[in-house]
N, C-alpha and C positions, 0 to 999 in steps of 0.2 A: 463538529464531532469528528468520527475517525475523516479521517482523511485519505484511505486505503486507497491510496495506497493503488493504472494510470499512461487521439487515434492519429495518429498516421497514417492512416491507413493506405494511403494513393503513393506513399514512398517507394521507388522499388529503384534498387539497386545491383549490377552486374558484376561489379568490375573487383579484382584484387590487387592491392598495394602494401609495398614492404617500408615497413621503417628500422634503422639498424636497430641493432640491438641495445640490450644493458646489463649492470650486472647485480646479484644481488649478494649479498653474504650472509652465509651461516654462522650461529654462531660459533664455529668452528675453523671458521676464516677460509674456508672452502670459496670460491665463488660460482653460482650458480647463474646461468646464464636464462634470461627471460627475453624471446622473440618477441617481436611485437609486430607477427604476420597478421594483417587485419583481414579478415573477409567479411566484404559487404554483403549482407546477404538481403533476400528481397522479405523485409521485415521492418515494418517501423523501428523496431531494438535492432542497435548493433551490437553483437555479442566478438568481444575481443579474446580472441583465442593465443593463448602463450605458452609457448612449447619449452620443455624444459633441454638443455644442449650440455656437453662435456666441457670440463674445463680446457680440454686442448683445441677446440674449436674458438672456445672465448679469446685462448692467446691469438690465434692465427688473424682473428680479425679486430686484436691492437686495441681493445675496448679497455674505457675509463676503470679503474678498478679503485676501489676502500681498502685500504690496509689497516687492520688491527692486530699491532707488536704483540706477538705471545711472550708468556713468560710470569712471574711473578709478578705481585700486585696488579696498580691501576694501568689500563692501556691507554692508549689513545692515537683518535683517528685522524687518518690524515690522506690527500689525496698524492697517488702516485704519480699524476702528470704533473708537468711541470710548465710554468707562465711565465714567459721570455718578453724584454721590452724589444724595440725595434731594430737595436742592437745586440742580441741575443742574448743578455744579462738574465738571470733567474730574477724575480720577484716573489716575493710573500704576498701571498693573497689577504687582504685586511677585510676581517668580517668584525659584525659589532659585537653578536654573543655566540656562543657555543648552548645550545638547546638540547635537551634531551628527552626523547616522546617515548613514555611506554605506551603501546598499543598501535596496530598499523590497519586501524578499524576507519570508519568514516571521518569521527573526529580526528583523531589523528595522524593520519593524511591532508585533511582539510587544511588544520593548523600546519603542520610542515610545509605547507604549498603557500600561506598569507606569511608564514616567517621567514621561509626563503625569499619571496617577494619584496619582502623586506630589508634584505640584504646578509640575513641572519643565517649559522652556519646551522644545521640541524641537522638528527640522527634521531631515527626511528627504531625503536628496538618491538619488532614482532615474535610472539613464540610460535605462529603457525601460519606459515603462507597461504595456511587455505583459507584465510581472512578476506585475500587477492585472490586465490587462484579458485575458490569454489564456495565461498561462504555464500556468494549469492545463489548459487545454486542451491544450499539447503535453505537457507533463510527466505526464499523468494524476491520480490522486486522491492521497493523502499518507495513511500510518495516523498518528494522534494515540492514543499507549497512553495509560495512568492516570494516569503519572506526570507528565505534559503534561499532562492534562487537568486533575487536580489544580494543578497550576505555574499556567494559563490561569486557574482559579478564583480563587487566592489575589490574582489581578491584577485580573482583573475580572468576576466572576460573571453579571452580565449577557451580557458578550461569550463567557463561558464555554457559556451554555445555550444563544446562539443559534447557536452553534458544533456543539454535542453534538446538537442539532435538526437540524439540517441535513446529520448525520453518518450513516453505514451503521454499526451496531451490529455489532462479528465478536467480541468479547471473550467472550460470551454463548454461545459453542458449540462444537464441538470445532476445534482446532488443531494441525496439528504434520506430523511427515516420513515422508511414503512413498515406497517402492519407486517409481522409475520408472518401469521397465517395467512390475511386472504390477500396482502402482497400492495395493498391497497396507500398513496400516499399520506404520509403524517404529518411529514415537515417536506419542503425542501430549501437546500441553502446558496444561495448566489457566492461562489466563490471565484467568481469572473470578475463582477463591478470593482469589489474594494480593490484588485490587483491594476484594473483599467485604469480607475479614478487617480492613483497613484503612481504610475506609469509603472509598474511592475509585471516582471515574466508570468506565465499563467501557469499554476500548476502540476504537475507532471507526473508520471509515474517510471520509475528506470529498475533494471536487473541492478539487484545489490552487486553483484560479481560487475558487471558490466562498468558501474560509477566507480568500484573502486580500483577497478583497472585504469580506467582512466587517470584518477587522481593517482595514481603509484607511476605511471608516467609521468603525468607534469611535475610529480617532488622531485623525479631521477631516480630508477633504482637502486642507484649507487648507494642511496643513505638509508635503503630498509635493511637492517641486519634479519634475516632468516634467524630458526630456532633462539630467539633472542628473548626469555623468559626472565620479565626484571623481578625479582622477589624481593629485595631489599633497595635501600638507598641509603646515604648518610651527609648529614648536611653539615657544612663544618663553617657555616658563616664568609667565608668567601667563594666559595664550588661546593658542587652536590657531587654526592659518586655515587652510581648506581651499580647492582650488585646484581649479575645474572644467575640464573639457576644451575647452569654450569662454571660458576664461580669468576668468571671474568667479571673486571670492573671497569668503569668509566666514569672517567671527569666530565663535566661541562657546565656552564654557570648560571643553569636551572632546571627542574626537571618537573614536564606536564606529564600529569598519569590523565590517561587516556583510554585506560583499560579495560573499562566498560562495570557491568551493574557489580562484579566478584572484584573488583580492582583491588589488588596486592598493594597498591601506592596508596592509596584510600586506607589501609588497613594500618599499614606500619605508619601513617599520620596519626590517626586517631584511635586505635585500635580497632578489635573486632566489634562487629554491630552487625545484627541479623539484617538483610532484608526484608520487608516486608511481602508475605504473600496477598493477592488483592482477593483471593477466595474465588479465583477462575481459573481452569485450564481451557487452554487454546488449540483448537486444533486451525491445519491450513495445509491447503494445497492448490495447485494449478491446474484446471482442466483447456484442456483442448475444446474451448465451447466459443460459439459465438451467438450474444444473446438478440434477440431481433428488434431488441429499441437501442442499439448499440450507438448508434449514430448522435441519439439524444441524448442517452444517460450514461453517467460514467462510474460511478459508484451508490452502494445503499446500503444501510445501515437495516436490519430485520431486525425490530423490535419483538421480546418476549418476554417471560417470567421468569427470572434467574436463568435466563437466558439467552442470545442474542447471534446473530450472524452479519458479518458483512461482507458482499463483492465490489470489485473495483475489476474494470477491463484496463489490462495491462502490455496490450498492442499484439500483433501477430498473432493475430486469432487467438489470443487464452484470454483465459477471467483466471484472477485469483482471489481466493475467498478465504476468511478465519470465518469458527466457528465457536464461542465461546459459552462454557458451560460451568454453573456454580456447584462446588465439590471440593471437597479434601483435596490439598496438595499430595503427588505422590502416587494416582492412580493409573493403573493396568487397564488394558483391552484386551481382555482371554478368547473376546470374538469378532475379533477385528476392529479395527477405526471405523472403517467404511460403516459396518453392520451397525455399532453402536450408535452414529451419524443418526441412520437412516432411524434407527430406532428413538432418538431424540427430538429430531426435526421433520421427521416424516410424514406430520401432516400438516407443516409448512406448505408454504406455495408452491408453485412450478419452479419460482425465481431460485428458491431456496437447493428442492430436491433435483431440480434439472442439474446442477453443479455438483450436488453430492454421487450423480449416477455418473456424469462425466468423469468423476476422477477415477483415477485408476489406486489401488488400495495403498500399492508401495511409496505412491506417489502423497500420502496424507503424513504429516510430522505433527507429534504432539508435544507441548509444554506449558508447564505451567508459569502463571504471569506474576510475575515481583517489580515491587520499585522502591524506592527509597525515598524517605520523608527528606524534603528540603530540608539543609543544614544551614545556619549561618556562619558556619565557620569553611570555608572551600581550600584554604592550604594554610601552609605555612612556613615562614621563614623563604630560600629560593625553590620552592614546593608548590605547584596548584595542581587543580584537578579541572577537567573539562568533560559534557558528555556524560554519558554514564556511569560515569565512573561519582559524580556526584550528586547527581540529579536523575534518575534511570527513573523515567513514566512509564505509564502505563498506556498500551499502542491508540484510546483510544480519539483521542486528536489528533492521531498523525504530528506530531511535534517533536519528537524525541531523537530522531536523527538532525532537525532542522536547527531545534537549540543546541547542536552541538558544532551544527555548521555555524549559529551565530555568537557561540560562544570563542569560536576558535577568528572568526574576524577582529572580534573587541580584545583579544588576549596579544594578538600580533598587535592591533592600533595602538593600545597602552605600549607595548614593549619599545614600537618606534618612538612612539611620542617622549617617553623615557629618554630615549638614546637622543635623541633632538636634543633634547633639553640640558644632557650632559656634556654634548655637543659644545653646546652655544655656551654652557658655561665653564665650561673647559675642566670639570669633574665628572668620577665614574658613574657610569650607571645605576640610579636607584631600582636594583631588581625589585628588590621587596617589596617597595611603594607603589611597583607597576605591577607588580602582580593581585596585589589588594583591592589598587583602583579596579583592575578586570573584575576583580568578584564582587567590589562593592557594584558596579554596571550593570552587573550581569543577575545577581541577587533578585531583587522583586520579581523582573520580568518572567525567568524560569520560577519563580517560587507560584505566582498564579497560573502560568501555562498547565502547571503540575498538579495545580489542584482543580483545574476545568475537566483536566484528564481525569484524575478520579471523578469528578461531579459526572460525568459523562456516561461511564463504567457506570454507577448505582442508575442514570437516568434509563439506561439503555437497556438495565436487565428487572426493574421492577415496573415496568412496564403493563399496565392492565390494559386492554381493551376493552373491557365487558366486567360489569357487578357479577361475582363470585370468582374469577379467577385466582387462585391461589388460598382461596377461602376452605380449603376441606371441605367438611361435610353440606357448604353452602353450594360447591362448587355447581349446582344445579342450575344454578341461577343463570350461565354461560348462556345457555341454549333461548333464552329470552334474547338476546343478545342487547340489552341496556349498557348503555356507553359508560362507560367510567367515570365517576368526576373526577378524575386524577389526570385520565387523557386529555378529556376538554379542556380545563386549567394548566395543563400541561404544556400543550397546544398554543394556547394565547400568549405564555410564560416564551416558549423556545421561537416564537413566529417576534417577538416582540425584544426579547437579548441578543439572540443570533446575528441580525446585522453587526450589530452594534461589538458583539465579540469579535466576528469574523474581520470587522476592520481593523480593530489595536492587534489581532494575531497578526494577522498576514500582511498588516501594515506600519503596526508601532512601531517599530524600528527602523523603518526606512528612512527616517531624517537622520540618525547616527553614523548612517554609509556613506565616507567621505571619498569623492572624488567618481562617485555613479551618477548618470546621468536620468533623468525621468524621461524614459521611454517604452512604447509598448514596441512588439513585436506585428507585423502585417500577418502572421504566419498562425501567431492566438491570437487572431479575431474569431467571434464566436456568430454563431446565427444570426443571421436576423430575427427570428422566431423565436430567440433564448425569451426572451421577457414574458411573451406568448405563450410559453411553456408552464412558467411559474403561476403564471394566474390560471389557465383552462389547461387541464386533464382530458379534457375532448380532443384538442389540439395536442397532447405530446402522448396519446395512442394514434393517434393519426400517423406518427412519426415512424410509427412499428413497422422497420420491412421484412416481412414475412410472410411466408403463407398461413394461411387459416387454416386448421383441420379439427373435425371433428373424431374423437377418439371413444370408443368402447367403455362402459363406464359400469352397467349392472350385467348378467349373464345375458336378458333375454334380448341384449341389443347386440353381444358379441358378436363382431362379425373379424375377417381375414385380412381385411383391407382398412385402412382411414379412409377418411375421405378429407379431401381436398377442397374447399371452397371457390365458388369461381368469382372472382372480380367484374363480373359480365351483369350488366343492370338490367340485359335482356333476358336474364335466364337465370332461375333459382332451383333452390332443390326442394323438393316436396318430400316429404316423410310420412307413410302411411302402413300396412299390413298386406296391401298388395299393391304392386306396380301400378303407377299411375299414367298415361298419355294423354293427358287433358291440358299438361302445363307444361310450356319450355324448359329445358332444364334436364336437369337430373332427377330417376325416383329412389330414393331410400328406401328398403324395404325393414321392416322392423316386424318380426311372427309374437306378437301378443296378444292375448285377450282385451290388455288394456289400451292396445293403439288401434285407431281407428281406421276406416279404409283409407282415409284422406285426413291427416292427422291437424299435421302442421304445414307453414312452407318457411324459408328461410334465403331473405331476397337482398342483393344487395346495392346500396344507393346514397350518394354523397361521400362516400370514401367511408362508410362502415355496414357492417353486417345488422338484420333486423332480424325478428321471430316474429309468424301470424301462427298463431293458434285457429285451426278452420273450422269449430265451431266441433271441436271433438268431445267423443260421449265424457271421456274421463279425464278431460283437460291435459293442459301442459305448464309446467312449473320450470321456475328459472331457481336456481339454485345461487346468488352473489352476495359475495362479502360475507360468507356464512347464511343471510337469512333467505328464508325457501317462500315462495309467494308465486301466486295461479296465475297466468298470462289472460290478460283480457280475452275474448275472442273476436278476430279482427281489426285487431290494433296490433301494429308494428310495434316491438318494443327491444330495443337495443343490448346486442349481446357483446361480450367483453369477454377479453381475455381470461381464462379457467372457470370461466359458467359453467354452472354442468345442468343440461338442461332433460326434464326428464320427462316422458311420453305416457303420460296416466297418475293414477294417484299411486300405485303403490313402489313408485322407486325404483322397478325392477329393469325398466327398457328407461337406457340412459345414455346420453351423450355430453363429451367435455369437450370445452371449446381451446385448443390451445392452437400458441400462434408461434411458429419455428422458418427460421433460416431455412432447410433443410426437410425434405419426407423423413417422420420419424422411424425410428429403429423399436419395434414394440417385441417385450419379452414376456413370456407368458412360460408360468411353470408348469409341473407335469401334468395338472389336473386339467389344464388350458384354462386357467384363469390370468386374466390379464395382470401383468406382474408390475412394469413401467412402459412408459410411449416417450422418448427424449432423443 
């Protein structure tokens, strides 16, 4: 399922290094010059910082430059430097086609970077550098699965590794769908094996800005035209000419719209056609959080009722998270994102609300989610589409930048294999028929991608836990908490496809990758305990590094302080109504009616925390998974992550068990009631 999307952690880097420059163009013919001062900073992500410089700086330091002829009519481009044999004679540079990319998004970077590789002239026409220079920073990070990363290799291995470097490792640990509310595992998905088995890169997660700085490097600035807004085209049977918003025009003897889900090239093909709304808006943001099973898990999917959440750790201390909720396209937050969050999900988990308290409010973006029904028609004539521009899902496979990475491999292979062909037989290039073949390739594989993605989306938001949920006036029925047969079946259903998908996604295409070799990486090797994880839940809280604390829960337990659990097998905490010295340890003091002198004790042994109930007037109840039940007296019985465990029968003196990196920051409003502990 999602894929969101992605440790490094022990990375750390000092040092700063300069590469010359480049140049880009406006569409104005301006050129603007783009550094490319890198600072490694000490963070799994390297974030590539590119300063923008004067045109008279650019001459002084003699850099390549794009000239596009102004003037009436079609232009065209051509390079200013000049290629000398070893006699200093000028030479023409012999390329096979002239290409033309609207869009200078992931696809089409991607593609410009396998068709240059290919020996192919190409030109990228962008209308907004902040695609490069800050899209990632609104858009947040991008997962790149195996099967992308494999597709990136077979293109360019270099730009492949400096990609995976600069990437958050999540493939490597566990993955998959929990209970929303009590946080509790559903699924989880091994998306390590099918990558191993087939020598394939592990999963990854990278800064959108971050990848596609990279890839705007290895094209060469030279050939992103800035403000480059292609609104038209027109194909006359031997050249395409594309038609800027600022009326300049350009040849070249094909043109990929690249332009994403609104594609202008998409439009003047086939005409208008709504996108589809999927009946979700998305919210998403990054918090500065680091969660304490961090080492184990990498991403989860929170399951709910027409509505659903997922995190993914994206290196450098943050998690990033969507939040997706069913509603009318088109709606307002008149009381904030944050409030409305909290007010949606709020009696989610820790996993859920610990992230929604960590974000900061300006820091949350919201939009609603569209995609487009697979077409069988992808272009025409010297015309295709790639990306989203033709195929635009829905995030929640994480697939939709990777098929555009695989699309853009199979569009350059066709176009070479073309050019061979015309080659050897000594006629022109069949554009058309190489273009066709891409889409006839390309066809099924995204047409099911596309529709797992939707299956996913309904799987993920109708979601029952328990008989009465979303039942109206049954809704009573909740609080019994009877399983759903929809979960159970559900359950057997996704424990039993999942392999079986997760190998034809992130592996079906890897026989198509000519000239990649089947190997893994020493670097994604995963646990030894990964397999141990999957089967025993005992074992992957064991994994949890964190402290234990017990946090304030009803009024008559409030107190000033947490507490801190101690790892010490010698020594427990006792919780009673008046200080206790009869037992190593710590005393708890707790002023109720319904806590006893000597209540409970709470000891800890074999690497997890227990509760003794010591034979109190009005017991002690454990509060997990939703259902509430009396603790033996005298028997150990094992406490878990967001227990809340309570000191009598009526609820009032109560304590939650949570488990943090960090001594929490607890906020309490004006009345002193406990507000959040994170």
């Amino acid at each position: 399922m999602v894929g969101m999307w992605w440790d490094l952690h022990d990375r750390m880097a000092a040092s700063l290094f300069q590469k010359p420059s480049a140049i880009l163009f406006t569409g104005t013919q301006f050129p603007v010059s783009i550094s490319k001062d890198i600072p490694i900073e000490p963070s799994p992500c390297i974030h590539f910082n590119y300063h923008f410089r004067s045109k008279a700086n650019n001459q002084k330091k003699g850099l390549l430059q794009v000239k596009a002829t102004v003037g009436a009519g079609t232009q065209s481009v051509s390079k200013s430097s000049e290629t000398k044999d070893l006699d200093g004679n000028q030479l023409e540079k012999k390329t096979k086609l002239k290409i033309l990319i609207a869009g200078g998004g992931i696809g089409g970077l991607v593609f410009a970077l396998a068709a240059k590789k290919k020996g192919f002239d190409v030109v990228v026409f962008e209308k907004d550098l902040s695609a490069i220079r800050g899209e990632g920073q609104y858009r947040g990070p991008i997962q790149i699965q195996s099967n992308a990363l494999a597709a990136l290799e077979a293109i360019d291995m270099e730009v492949a590794e400096e990609v995976m470097e600069a990437g958050c490792v999540t493939g490597d640990r566990i993955n998959g769908l929990v209970d929303g509310v009590s946080g509790t595992w559903y699924v989880k998905f091994d998306t390590f094996t099918p990558a191993a088995e087939r020598g394939l890169p592990v999963t990854r997660v990278i800064s959108r800005m971050t990848l596609q700085q990279i890839l705007a490097r290895a094209v060469g600035e030279d050939v992103i035209f800035n403000e480059s807004n292609v609104v038209d085209f027109q194909d006359d049977g031997d050249k395409v000419t594309v038609v800027l918003e600022n009326g300049n025009r350009y040849d070249g003897d094909l043109l990929v719209g690249a332009d994403g889900i609104w594609s202008k090239v998409r439009k003047n093909l086939f005409g208008p056609k709504e996108a589809v709304y999927s009946g979700y808006t998305c919210y998403t943001g990054i918090a500065d959080f680091v969660p304490a099973d961090i080492e184990s898990v990498g991403y989860r999917v929170f399951l709910g009722h027409k509505q659903y959440f997922v995190s993914s750790d994206v290196g450098a201390g943050k998690m990033q998270w969507y939040a997706f909720y069913k509603e009318p396209a088109g709606g307002v937050d008149s009381l904030g994102k944050k409030e409305r969050l909290l007010n949606i999900f709020g009696d989610w988990c820790d996993n859920v609300t610990d992230l929604l308290h960590a974000t900061d409010e300006d820091a949350i973006l919201r939009r609603d989610i569209y995609d487009r029904t697979p077409s069988l028609t992808w272009g025409r004539g010297r015309v295709t589409l790639l990306g989203d521009s033709i195929h635009a899902m829905q995030p929640n496979m994480g697939q939709g930048g990777c098929m555009a990475i695989e699309d853009s491999y199979q569009l350059a292979l066709e176009l070479d294999n073309a050019w061979k062909q015309g080659v050897e037989s000594g006629t022109p290039i069949d554009v058309v028929s190489s273009l066709r073949s891409y889409e006839r390739a390309r066809r099924l594989r995204v047409a099911v991608i596309h529709g797992m993605a939707r299956m996913a989306a309904i799987m993920a938001s109708t979601y029952k836990a328990y008989l009465g949920v979303g039942l109206g006036p049954f809704s009573f029925l909740t609080k019994f908490r009877i399983p759903h047969p929809g979960r159970v079946g559900g359950r057997f259903f996704i424990n039993l496809a999942m392999p079986i998908m997760l190998n034809w996604v992130l592996g079906g295409n890897s026989s198509n990758l000519e000239g990649r070799s089947l190997s893994c990486r020493l670097s994604d090797k995963a646990s030894d305990q990964l397999r141990t994880w999957f089967e025993d839940n005992d074992a992957l809280e064991q994994t949890i590094n964190g402290e234990w604390f017990l946090l304030s829960v009803g009024d008559e337990a409030a107190a000033s302080q947490h507490i801190c659990l101690s790892r010490d097998e010698n020594k427990s905490f006792v919780i009673g109504s008046e200080k206790n010295e009869n037992f190593p340890g710590k005393s708890v003091v707790i002023r109720s009616p319904q806590v006893s002198k000597t209540h409970a004790q709470i000891i800890y042994k074999e690497g997890a925390f227990f509760l003794i109930d010591m034979q109190s007037e009005h017991g002690t109840y454990i509060e997990h998974e939703g259902r509430r039940s009396r603790v033996p007296s005298n028997v150990a019985t094992r406490l878990r992550p967001s227990d809340v465990i309570e000191f009598g029968s009526d609820k009032k003196a109560a304590l939650r068990v949570k488990v943090m990196r960090s001594p929490p920051k607890i906020a309490y409003n004006e009345e002193g009631q406990l507000l959040q502990a994170v």
